[in-house]
PyMOL CGO cylinders between C-alpha atoms (Angstrom):
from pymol import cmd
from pymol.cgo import CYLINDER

trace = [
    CYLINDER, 0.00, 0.00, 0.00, 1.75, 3.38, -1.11, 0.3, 1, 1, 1, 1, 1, 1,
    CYLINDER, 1.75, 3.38, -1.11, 1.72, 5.82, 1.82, 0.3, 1, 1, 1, 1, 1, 1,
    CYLINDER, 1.72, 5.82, 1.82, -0.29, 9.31, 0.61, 0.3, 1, 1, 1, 1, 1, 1,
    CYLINDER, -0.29, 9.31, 0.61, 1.74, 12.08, -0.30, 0.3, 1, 1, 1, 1, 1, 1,
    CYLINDER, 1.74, 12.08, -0.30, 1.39, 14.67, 2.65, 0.3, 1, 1, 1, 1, 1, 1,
    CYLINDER, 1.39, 14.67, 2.65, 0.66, 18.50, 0.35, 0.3, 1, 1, 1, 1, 1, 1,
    CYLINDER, 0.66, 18.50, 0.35, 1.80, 21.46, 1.98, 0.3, 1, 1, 1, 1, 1, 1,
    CYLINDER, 1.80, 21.46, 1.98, -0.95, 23.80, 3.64, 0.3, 1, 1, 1, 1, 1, 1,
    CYLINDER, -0.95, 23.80, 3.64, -3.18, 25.00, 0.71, 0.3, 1, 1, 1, 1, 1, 1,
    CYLINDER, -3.18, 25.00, 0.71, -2.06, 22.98, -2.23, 0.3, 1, 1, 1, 1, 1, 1,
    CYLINDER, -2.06, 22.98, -2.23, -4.48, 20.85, -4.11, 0.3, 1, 1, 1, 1, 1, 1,
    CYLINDER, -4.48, 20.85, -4.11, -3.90, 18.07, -6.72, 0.3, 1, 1, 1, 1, 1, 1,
    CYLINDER, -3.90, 18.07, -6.72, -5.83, 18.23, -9.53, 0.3, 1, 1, 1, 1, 1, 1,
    CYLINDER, -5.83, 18.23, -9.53, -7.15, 15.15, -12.14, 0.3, 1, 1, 1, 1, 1, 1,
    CYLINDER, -7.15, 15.15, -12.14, -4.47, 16.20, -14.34, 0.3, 1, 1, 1, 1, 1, 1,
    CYLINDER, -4.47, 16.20, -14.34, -2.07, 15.86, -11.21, 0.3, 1, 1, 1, 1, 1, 1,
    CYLINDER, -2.07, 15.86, -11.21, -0.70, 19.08, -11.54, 0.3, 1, 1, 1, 1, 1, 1,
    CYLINDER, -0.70, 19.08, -11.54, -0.15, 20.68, -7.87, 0.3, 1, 1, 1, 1, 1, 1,
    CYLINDER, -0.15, 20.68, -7.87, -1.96, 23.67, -7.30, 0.3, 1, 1, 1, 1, 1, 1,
    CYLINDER, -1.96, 23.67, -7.30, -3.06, 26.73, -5.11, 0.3, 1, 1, 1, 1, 1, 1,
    CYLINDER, -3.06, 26.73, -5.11, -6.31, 25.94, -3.83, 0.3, 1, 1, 1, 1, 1, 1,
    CYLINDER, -6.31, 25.94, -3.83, -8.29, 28.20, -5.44, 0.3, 1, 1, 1, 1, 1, 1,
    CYLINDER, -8.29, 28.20, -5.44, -6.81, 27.56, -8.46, 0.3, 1, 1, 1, 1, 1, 1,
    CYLINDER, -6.81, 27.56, -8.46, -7.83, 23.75, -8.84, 0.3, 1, 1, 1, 1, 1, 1,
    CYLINDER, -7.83, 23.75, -8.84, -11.70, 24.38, -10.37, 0.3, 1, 1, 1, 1, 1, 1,
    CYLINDER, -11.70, 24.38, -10.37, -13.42, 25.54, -12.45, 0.3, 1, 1, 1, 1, 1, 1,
    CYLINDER, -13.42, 25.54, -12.45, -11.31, 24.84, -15.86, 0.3, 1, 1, 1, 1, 1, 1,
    CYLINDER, -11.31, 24.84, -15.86, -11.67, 29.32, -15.97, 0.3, 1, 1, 1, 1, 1, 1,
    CYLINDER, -11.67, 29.32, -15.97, -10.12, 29.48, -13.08, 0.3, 1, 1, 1, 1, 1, 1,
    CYLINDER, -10.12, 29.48, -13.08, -7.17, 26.67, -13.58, 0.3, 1, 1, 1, 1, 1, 1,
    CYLINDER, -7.17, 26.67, -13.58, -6.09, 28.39, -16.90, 0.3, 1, 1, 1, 1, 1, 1,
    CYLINDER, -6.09, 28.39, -16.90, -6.25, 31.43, -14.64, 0.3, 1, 1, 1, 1, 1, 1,
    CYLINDER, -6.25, 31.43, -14.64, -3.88, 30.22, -12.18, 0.3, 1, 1, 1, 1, 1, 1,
    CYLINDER, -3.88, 30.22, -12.18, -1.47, 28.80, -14.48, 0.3, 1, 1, 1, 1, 1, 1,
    CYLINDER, -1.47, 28.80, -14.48, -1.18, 31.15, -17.40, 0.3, 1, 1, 1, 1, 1, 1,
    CYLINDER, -1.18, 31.15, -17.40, -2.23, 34.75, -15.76, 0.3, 1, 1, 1, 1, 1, 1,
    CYLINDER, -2.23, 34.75, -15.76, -2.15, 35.23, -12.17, 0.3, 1, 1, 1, 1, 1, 1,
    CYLINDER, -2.15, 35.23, -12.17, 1.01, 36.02, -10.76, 0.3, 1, 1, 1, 1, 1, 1,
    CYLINDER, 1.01, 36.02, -10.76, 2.88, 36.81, -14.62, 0.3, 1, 1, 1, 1, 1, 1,
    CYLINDER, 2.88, 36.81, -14.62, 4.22, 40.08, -14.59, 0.3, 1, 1, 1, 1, 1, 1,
    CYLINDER, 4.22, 40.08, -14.59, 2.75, 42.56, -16.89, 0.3, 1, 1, 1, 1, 1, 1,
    CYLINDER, 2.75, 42.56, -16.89, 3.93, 45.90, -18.42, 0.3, 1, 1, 1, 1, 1, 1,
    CYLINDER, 3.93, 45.90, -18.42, 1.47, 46.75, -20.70, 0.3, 1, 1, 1, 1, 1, 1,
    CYLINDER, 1.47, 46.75, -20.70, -0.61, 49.61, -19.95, 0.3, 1, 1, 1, 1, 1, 1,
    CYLINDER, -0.61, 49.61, -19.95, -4.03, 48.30, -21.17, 0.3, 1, 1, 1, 1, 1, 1,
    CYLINDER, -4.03, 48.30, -21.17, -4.22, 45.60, -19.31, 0.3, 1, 1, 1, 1, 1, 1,
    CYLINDER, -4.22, 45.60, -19.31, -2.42, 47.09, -15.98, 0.3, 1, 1, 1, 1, 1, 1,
    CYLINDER, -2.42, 47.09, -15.98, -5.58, 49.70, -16.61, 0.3, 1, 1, 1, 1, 1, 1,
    CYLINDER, -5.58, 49.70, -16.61, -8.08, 46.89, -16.88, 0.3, 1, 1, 1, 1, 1, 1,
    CYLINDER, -8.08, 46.89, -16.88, -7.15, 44.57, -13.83, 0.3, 1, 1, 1, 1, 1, 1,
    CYLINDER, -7.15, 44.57, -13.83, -7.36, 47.29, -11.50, 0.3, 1, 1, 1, 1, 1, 1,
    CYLINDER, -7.36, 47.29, -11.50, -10.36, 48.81, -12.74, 0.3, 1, 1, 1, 1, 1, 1,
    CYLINDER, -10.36, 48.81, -12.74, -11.51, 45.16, -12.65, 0.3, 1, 1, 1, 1, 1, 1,
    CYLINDER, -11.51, 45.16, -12.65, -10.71, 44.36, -9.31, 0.3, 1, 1, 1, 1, 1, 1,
    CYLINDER, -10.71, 44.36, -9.31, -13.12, 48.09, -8.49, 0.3, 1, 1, 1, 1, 1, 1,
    CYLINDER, -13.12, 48.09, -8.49, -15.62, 45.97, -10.35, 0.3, 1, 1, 1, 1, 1, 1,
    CYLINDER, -15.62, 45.97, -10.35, -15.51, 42.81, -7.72, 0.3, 1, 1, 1, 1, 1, 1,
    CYLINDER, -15.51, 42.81, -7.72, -15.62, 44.87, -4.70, 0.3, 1, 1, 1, 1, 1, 1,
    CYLINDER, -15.62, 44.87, -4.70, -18.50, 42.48, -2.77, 0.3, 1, 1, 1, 1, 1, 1,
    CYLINDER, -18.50, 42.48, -2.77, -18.76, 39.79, -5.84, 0.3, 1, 1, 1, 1, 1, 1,
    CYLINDER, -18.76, 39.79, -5.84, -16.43, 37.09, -6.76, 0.3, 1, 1, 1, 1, 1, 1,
    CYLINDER, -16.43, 37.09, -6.76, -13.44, 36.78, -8.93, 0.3, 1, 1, 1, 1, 1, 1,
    CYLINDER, -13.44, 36.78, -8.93, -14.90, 34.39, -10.59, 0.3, 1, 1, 1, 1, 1, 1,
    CYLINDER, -14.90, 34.39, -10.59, -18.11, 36.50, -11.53, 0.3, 1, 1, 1, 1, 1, 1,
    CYLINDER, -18.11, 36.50, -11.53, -15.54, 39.16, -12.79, 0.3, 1, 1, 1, 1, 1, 1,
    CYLINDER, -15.54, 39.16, -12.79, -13.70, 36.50, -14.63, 0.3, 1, 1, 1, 1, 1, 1,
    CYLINDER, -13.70, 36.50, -14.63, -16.38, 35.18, -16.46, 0.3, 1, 1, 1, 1, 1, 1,
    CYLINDER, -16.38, 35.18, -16.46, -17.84, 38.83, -17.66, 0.3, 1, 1, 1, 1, 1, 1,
    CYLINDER, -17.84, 38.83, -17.66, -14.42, 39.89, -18.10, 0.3, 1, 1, 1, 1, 1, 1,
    CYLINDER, -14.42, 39.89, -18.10, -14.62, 39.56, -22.27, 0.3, 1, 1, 1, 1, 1, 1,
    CYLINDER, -14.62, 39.56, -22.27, -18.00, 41.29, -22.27, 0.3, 1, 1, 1, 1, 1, 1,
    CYLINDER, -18.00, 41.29, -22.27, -16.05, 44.38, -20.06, 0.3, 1, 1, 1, 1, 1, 1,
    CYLINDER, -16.05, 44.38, -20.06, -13.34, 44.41, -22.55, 0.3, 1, 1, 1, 1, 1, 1,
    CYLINDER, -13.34, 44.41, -22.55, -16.12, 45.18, -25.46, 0.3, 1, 1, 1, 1, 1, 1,
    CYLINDER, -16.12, 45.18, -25.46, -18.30, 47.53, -23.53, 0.3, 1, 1, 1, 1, 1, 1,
    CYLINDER, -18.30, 47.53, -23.53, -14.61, 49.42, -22.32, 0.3, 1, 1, 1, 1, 1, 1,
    CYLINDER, -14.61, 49.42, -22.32, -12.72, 49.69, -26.03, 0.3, 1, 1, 1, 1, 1, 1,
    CYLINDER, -12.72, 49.69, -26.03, -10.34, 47.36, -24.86, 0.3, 1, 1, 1, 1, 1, 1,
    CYLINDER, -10.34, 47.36, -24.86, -9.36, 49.71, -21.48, 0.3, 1, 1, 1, 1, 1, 1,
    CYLINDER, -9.36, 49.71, -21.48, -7.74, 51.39, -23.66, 0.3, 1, 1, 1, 1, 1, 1,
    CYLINDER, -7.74, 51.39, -23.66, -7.16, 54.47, -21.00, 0.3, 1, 1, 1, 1, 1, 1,
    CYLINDER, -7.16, 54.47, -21.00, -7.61, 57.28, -24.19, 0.3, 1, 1, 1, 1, 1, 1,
    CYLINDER, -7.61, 57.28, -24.19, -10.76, 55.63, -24.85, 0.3, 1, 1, 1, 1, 1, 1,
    CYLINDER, -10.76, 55.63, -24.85, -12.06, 55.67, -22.07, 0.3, 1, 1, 1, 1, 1, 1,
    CYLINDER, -12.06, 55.67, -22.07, -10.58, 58.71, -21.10, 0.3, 1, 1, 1, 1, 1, 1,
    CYLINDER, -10.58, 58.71, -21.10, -13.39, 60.57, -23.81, 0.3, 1, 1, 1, 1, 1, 1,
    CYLINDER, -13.39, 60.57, -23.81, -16.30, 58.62, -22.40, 0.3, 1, 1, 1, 1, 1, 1,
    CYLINDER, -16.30, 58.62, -22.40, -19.38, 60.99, -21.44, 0.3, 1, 1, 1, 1, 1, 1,
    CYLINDER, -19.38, 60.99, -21.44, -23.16, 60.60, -20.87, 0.3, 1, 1, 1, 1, 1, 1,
    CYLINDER, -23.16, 60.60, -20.87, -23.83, 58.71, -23.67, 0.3, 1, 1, 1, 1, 1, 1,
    CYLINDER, -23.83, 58.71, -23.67, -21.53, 55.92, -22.80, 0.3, 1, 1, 1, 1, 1, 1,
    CYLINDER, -21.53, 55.92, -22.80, -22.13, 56.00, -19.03, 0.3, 1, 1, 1, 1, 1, 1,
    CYLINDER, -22.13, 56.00, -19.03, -26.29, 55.15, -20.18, 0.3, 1, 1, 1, 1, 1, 1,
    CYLINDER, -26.29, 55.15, -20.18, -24.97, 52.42, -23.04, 0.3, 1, 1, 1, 1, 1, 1,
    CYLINDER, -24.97, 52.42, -23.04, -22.62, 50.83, -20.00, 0.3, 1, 1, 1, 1, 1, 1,
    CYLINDER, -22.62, 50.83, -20.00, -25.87, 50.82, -17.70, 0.3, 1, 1, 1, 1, 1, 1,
    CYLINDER, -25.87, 50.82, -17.70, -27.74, 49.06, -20.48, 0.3, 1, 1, 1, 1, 1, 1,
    CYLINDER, -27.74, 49.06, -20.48, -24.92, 46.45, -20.92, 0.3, 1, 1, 1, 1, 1, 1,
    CYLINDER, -24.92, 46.45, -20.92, -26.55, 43.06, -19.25, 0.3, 1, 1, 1, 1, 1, 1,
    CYLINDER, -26.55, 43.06, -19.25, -23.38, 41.48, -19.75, 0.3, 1, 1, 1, 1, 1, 1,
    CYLINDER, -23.38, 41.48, -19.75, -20.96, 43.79, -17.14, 0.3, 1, 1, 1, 1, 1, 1,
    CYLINDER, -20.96, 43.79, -17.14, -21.64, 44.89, -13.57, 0.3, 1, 1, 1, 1, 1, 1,
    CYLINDER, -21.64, 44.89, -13.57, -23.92, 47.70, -14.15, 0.3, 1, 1, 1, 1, 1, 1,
    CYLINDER, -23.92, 47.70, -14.15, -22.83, 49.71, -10.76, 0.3, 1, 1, 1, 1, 1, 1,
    CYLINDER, -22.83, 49.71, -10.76, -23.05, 53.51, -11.60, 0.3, 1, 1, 1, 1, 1, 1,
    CYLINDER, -23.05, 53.51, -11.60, -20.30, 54.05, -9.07, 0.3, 1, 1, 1, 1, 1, 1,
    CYLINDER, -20.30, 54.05, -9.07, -18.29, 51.87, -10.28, 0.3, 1, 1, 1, 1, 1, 1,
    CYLINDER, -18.29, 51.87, -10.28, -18.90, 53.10, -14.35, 0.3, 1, 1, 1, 1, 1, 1,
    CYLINDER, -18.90, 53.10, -14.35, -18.30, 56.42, -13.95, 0.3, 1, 1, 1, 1, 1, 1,
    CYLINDER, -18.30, 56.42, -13.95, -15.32, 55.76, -11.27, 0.3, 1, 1, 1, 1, 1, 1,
    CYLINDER, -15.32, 55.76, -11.27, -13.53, 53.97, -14.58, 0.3, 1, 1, 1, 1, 1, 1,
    CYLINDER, -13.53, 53.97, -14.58, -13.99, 56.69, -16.91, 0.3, 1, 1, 1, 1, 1, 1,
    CYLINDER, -13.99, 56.69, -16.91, -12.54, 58.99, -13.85, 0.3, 1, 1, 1, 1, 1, 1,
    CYLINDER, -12.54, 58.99, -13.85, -9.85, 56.41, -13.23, 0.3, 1, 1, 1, 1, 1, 1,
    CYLINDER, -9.85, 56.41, -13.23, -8.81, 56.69, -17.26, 0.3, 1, 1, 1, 1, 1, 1,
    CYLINDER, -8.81, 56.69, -17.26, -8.61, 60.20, -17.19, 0.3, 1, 1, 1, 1, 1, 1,
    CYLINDER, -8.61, 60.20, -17.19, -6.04, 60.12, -14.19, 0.3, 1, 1, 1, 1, 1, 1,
    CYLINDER, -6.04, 60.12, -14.19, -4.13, 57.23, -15.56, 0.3, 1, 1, 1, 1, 1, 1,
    CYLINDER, -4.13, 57.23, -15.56, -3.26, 59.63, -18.66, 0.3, 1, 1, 1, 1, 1, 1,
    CYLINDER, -3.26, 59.63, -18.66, -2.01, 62.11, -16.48, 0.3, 1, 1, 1, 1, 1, 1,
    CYLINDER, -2.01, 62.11, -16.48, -0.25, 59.40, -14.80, 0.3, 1, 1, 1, 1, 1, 1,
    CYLINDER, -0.25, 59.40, -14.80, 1.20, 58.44, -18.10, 0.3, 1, 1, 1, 1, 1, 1,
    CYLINDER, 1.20, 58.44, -18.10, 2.53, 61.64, -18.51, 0.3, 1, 1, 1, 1, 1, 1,
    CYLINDER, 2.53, 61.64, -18.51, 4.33, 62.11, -15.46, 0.3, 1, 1, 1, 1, 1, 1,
    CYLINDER, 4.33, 62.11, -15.46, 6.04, 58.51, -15.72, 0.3, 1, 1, 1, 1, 1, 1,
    CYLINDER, 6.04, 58.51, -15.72, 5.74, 57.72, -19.64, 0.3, 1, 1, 1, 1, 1, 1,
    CYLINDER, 5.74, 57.72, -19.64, 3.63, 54.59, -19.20, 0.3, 1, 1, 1, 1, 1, 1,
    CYLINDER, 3.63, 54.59, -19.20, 1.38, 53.00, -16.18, 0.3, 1, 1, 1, 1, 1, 1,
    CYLINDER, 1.38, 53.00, -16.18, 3.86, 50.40, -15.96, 0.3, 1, 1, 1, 1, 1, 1,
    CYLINDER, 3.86, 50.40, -15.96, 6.53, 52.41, -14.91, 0.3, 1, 1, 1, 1, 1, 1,
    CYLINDER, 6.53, 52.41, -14.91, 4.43, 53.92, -12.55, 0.3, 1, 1, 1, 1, 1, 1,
    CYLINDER, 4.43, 53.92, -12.55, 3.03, 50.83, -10.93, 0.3, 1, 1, 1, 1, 1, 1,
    CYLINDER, 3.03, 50.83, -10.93, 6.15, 48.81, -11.16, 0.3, 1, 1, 1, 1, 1, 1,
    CYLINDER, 6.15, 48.81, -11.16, 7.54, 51.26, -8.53, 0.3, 1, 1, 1, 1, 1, 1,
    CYLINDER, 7.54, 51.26, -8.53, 5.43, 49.48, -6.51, 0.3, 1, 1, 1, 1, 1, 1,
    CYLINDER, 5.43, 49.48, -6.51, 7.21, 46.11, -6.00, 0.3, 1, 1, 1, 1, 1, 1,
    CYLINDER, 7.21, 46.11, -6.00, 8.33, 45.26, -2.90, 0.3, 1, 1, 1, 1, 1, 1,
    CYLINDER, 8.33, 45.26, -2.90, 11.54, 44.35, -1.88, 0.3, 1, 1, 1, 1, 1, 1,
    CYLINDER, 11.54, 44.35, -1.88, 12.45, 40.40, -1.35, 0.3, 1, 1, 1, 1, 1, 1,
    CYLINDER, 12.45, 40.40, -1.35, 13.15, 40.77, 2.18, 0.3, 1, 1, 1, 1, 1, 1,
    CYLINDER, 13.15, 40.77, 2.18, 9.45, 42.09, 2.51, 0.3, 1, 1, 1, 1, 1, 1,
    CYLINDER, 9.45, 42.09, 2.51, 7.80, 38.87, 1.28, 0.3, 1, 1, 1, 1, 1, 1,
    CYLINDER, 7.80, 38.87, 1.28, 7.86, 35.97, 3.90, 0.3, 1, 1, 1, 1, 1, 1,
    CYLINDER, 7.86, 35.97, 3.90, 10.23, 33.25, 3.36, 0.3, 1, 1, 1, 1, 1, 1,
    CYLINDER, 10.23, 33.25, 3.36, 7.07, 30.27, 3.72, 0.3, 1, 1, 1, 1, 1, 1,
    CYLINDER, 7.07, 30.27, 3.72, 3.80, 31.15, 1.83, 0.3, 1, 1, 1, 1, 1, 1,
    CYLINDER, 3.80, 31.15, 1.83, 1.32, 28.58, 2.87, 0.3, 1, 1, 1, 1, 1, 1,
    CYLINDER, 1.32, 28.58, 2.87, -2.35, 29.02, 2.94, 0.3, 1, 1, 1, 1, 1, 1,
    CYLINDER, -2.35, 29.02, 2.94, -2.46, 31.02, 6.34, 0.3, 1, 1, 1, 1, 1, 1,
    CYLINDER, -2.46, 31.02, 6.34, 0.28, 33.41, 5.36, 0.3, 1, 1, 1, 1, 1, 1,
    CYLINDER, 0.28, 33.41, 5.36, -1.51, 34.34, 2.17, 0.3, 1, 1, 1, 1, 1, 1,
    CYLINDER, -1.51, 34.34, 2.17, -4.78, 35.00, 4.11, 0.3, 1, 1, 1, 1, 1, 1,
    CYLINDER, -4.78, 35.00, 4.11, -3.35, 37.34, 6.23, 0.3, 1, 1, 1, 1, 1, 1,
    CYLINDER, -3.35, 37.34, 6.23, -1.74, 39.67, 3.37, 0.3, 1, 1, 1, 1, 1, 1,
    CYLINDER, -1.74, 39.67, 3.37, -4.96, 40.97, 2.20, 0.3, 1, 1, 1, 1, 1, 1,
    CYLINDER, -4.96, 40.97, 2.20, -3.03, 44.27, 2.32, 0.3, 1, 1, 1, 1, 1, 1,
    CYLINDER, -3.03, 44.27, 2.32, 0.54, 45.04, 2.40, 0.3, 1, 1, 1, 1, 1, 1,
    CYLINDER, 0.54, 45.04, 2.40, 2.37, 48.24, 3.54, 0.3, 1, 1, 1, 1, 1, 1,
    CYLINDER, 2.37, 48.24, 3.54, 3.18, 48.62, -0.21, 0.3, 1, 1, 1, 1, 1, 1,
    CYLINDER, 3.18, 48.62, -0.21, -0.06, 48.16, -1.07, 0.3, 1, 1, 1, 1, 1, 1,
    CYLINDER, -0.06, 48.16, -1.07, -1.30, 50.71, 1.32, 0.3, 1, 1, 1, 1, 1, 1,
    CYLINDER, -1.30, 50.71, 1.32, 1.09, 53.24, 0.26, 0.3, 1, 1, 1, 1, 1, 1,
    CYLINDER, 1.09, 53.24, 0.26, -0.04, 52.65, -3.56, 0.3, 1, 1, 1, 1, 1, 1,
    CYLINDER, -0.04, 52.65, -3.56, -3.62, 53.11, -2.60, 0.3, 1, 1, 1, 1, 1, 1,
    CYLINDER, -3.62, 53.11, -2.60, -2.84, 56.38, -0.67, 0.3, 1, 1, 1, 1, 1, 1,
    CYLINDER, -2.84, 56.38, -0.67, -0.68, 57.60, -3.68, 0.3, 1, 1, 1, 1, 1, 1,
    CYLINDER, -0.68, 57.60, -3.68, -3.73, 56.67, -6.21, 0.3, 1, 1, 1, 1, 1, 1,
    CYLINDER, -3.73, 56.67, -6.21, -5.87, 58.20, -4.10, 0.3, 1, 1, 1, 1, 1, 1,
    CYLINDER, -5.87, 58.20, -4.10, -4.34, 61.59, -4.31, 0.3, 1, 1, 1, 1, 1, 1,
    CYLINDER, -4.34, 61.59, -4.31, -3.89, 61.39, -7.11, 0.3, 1, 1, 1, 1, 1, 1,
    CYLINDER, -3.89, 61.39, -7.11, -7.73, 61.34, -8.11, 0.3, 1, 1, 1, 1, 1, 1,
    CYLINDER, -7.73, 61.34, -8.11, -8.08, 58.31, -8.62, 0.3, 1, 1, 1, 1, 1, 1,
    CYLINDER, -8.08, 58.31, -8.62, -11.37, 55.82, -6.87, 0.3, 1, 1, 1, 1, 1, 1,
    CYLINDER, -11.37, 55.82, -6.87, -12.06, 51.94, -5.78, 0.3, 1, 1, 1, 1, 1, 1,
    CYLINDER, -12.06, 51.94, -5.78, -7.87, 51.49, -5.31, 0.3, 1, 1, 1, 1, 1, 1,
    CYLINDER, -7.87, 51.49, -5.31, -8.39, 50.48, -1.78, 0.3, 1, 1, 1, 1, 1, 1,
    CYLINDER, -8.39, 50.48, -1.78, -4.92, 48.66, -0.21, 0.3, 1, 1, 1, 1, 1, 1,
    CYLINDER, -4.92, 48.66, -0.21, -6.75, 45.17, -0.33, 0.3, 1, 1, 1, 1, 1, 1,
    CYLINDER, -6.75, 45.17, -0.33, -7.63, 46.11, -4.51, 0.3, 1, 1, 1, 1, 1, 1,
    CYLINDER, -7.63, 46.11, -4.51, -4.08, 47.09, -4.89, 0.3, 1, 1, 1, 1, 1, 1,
    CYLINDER, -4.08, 47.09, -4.89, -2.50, 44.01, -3.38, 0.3, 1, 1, 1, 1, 1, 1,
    CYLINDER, -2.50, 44.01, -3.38, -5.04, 41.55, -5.21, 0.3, 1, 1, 1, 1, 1, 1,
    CYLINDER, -5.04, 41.55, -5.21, -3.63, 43.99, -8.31, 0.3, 1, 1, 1, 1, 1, 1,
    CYLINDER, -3.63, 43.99, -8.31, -0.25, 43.20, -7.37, 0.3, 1, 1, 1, 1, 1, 1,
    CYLINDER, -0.25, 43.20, -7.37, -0.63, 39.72, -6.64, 0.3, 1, 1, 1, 1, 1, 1,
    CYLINDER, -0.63, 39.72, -6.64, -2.14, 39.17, -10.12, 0.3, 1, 1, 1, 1, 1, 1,
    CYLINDER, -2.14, 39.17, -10.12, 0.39, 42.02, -12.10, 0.3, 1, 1, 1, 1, 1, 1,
    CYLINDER, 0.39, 42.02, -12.10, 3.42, 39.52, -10.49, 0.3, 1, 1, 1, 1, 1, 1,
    CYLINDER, 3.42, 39.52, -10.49, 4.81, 42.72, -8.68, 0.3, 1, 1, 1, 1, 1, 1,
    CYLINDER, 4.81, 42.72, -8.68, 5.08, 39.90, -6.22, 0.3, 1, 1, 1, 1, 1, 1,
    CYLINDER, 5.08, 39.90, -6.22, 4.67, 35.93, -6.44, 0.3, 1, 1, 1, 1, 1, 1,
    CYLINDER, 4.67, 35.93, -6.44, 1.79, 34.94, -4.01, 0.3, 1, 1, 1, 1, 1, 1,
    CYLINDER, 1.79, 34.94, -4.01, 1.67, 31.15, -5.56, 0.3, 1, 1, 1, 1, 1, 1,
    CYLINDER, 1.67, 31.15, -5.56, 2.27, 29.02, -2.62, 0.3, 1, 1, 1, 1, 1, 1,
    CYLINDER, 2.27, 29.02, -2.62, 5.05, 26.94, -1.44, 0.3, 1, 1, 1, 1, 1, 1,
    CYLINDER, 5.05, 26.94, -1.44, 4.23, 23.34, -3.46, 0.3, 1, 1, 1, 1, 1, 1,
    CYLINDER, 4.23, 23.34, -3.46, 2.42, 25.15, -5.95, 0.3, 1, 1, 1, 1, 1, 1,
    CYLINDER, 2.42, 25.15, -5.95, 3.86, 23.79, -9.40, 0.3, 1, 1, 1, 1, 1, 1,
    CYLINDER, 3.86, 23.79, -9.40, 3.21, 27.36, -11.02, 0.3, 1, 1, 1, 1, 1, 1,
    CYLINDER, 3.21, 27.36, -11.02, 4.82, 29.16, -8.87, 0.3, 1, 1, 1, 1, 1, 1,
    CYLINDER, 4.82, 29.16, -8.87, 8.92, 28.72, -10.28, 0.3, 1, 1, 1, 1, 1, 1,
    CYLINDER, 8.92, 28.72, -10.28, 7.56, 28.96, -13.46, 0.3, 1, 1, 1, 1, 1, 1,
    CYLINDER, 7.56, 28.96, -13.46, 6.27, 32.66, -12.16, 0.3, 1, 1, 1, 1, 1, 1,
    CYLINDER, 6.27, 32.66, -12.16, 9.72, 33.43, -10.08, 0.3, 1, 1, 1, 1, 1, 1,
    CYLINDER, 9.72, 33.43, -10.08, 11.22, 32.60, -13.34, 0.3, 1, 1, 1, 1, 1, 1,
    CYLINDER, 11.22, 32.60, -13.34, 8.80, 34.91, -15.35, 0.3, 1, 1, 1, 1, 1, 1,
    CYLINDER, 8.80, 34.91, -15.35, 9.77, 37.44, -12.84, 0.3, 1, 1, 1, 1, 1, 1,
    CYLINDER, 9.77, 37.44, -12.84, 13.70, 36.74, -12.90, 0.3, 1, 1, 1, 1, 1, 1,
    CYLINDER, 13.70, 36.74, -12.90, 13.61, 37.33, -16.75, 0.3, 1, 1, 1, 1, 1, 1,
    CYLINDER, 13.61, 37.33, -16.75, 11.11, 40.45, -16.65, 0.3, 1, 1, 1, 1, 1, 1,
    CYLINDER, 11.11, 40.45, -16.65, 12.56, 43.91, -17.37, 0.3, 1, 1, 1, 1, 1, 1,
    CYLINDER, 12.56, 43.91, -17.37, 11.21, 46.45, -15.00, 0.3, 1, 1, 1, 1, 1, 1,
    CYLINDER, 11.21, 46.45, -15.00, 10.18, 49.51, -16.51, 0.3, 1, 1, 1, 1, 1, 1,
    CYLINDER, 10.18, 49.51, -16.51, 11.80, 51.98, -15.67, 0.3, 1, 1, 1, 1, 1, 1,
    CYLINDER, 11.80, 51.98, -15.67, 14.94, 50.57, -14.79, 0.3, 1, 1, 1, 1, 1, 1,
    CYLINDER, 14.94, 50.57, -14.79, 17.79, 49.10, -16.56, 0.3, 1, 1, 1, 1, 1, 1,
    CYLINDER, 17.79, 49.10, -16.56, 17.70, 45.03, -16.69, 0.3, 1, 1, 1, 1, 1, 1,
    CYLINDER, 17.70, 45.03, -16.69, 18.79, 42.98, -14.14, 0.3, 1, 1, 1, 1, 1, 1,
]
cmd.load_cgo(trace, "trace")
């Protein structure tokens, strides 16, 4: 009789025995999620824009609801492309509230078209989102040296993240609340939340090793 393998705290194995972050494991939208998004550092500006206008968007839903709609919110917002959006008005703002297939949260609609405006200013000041938000990343010796399930749960904010909401916020911008900027960081890969076990998560820390920082000469 084979003696079961013991999985570190938080990691599933999934039918295709691939070891994974719990909530990562099912349904197939959110495996492929796991695995090929979350985590992968980003630098383009569109879809830096979109995740943290998205994560606005799930403040009191799921993920998952946001990750499901999240092609239907790339038609109704031109891509998130931030000039765009940037020239939305009235018009739009009543077309978005018609849209069955986004949140329709007024709030939240109008704090997007807001949110573009700023990020063009922002864009401006830095040349490109990414260098702005890439200032962001914390340094190693921030990041514990164990992730396991119950290390994870109680980052739901970070002092960086804090800081980067404060900044955002004075900046004019709305919905960037510290726990909405870490779940943006944790998905952007300014830092690599996989867990300890997880089989994604060198393939991330390698992602990140080979990544060249905006903003800053290579590594």
């Amino acid at each position: 009789m084979s003696t079961p393998t013991h999985l570190p705290d938080g990691i599933v194995t999934s039918p295709d025995r691939v070891r994974r972050c719990w909530w990562g494991a099912a349904p197939p939208v959110y495996q492929a999620y796991h695995d090929d998004e979350w985590g992968r550092p980003v630098a383009d500006d569109c879809r830096l824009f979109e995740k943290l206008c998205l994560e606005g968007f799930q403040s009191g839903l799921s993920w998952l609801t946001i990750l499901r709609k999240r092609d239907n919110f790339r038609r109704a917002f031109a891509g998130f492309d931030c000039h765009r959006v940037a020239g939305f008005g009235d018009a739009e703002v009543a077309r978005l509230l018609g849209e069955a297939g986004i949140i329709r949260h007024r709030g939240k609609i109008e704090a997007t078209i807001r949110n573009a405006r700023r990020a063009l200013e922002m864009v401006a000041e830095f040349g490109s989102l990414a260098a702005y938000f890439w200032r962001w990343e914390p340094a190693a010796a921030a990041r514990p040296r164990q992730l396991d399930k119950a290390a994870l749960a109680a980052m739901a904010h970070t002092p960086a993240s804090t800081a980067m909401s404060k900044d955002l916020r004075q900046r004019g911008w709305s919905y960037v609340g510290p726990t909405t900027c870490y779940a943006f960081m944790q998905a952007m890969g300014l830092v690599n939340d996989h867990l300890d076990g997880c089989g994604t998560r060198p393939k991330v820390e390698q992602a990140r090793r080979q990544f060249v920082r905006p903003g800053r000469p290579p590594r």
